[in-house]
C-alpha atoms as an extended CHARMM CRD file, in Angstrom:
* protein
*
        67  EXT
         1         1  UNK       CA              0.0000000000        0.0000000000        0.0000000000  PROA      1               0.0000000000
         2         2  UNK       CA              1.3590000000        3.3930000000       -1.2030000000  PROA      2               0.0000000000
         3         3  UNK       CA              1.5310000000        6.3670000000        1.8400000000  PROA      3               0.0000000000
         4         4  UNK       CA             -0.9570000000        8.8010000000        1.0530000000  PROA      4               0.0000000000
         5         5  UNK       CA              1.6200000000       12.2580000000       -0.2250000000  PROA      5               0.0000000000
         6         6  UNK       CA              1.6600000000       15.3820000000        1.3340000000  PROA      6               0.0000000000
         7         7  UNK       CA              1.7760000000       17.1630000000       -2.2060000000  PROA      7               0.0000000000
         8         8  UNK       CA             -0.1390000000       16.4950000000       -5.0620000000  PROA      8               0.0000000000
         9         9  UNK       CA              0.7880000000       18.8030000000       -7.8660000000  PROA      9               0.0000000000
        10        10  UNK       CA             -2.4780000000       17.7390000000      -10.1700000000  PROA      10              0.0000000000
        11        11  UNK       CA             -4.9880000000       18.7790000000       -7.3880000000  PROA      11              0.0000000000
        12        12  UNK       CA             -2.7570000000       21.8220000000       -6.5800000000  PROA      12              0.0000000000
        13        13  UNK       CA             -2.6670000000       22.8370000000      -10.5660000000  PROA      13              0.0000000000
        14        14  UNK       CA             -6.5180000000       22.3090000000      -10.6120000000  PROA      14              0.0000000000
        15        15  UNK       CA             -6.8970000000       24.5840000000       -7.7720000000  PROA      15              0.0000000000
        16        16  UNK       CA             -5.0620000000       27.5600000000       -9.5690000000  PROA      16              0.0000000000
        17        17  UNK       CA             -6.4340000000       27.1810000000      -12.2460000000  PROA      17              0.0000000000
        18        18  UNK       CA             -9.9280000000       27.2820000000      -10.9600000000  PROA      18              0.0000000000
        19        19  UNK       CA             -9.1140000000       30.1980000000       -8.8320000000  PROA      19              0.0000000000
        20        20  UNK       CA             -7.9890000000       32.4220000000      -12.0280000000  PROA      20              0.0000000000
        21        21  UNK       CA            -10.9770000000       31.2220000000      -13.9570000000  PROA      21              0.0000000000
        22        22  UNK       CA            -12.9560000000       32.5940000000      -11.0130000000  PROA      22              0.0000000000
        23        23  UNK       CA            -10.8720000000       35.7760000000      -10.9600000000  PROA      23              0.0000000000
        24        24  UNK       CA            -11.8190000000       36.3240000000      -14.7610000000  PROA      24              0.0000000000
        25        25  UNK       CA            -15.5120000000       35.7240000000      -14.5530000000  PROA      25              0.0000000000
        26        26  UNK       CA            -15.8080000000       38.2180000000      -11.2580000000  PROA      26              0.0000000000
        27        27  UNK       CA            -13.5460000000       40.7080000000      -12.4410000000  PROA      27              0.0000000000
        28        28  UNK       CA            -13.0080000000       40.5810000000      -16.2670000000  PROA      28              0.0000000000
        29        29  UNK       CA             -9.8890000000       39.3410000000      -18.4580000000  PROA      29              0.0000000000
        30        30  UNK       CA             -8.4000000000       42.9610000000      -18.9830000000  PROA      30              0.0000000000
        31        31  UNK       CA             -8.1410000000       43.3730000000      -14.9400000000  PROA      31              0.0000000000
        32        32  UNK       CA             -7.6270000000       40.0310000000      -13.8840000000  PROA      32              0.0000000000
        33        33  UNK       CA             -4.5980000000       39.5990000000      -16.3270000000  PROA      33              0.0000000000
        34        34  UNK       CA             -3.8690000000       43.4610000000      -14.7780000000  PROA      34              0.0000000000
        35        35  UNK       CA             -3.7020000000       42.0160000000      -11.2600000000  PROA      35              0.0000000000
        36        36  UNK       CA             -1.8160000000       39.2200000000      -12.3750000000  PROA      36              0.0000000000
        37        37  UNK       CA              1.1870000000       40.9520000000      -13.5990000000  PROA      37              0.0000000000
        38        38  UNK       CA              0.4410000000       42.8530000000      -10.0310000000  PROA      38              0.0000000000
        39        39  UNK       CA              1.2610000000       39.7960000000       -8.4860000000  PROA      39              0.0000000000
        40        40  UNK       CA              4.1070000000       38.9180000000      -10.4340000000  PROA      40              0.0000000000
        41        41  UNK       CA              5.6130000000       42.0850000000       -9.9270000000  PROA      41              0.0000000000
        42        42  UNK       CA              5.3290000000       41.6890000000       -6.0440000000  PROA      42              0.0000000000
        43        43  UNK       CA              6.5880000000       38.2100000000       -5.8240000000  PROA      43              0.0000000000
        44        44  UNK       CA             10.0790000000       37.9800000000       -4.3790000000  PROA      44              0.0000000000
        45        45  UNK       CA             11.4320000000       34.9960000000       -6.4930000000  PROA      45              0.0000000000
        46        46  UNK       CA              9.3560000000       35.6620000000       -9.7070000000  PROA      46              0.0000000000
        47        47  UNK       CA              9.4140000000       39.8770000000       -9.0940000000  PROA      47              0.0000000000
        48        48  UNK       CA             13.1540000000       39.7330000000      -10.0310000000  PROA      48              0.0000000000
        49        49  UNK       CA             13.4760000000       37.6760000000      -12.9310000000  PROA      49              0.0000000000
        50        50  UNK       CA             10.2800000000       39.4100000000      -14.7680000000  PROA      50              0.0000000000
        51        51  UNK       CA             12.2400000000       42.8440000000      -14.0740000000  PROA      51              0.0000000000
        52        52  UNK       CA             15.6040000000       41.4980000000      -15.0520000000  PROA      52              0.0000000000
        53        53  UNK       CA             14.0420000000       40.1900000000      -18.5490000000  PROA      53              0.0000000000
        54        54  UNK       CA             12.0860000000       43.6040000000      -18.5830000000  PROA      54              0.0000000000
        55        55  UNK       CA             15.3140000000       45.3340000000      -17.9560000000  PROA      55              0.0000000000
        56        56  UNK       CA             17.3110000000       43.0180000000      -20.7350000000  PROA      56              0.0000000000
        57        57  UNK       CA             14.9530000000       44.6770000000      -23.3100000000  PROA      57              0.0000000000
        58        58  UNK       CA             13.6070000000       40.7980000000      -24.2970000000  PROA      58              0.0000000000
        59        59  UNK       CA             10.3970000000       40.9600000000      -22.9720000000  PROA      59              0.0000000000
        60        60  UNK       CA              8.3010000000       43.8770000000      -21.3090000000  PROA      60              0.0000000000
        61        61  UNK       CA              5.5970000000       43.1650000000      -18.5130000000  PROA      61              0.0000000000
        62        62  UNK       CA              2.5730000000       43.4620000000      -21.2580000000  PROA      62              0.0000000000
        63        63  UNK       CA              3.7090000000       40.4450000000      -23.0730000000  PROA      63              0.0000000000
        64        64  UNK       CA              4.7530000000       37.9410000000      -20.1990000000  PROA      64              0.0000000000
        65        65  UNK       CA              2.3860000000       35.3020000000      -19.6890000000  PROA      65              0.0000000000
        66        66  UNK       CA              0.4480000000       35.5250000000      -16.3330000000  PROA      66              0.0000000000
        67        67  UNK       CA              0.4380000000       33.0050000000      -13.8070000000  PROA      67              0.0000000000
């Protein structure tokens, strides 16, 4: 018998996704994709490598896919 895991990434990637599908249908795509690059900004780990790519002239926040 297999011990039941701590972390399943399937349930965890079907929560997130459900949560930003809610986020669009309350709020709209044009500000929910808005408040997602919010959030990406903010984010310690993800905040820095979206600004260093911004600041490398490869990719600006407009065009980087939202989480």
């Amino acid at each position: 018998m297999k011990p039941e895991k701590e972390f399943d990434c399937v349930e965890m990637k079907a929560e997130i996704q459900e949560r930003l599908l809610r986020e669009v249908a309350e709020l709209g795509e044009e500000e929910a994709q808005r408040r997602r690059a919010e959030r990406l900004s903010r984010d310690p780990i993800l905040g820095s490598f979206l600004r260093t790519k911004t600041a490398d002239g490869r990719e600006s926040v407009e065009h980087t896919p939202a989480a």
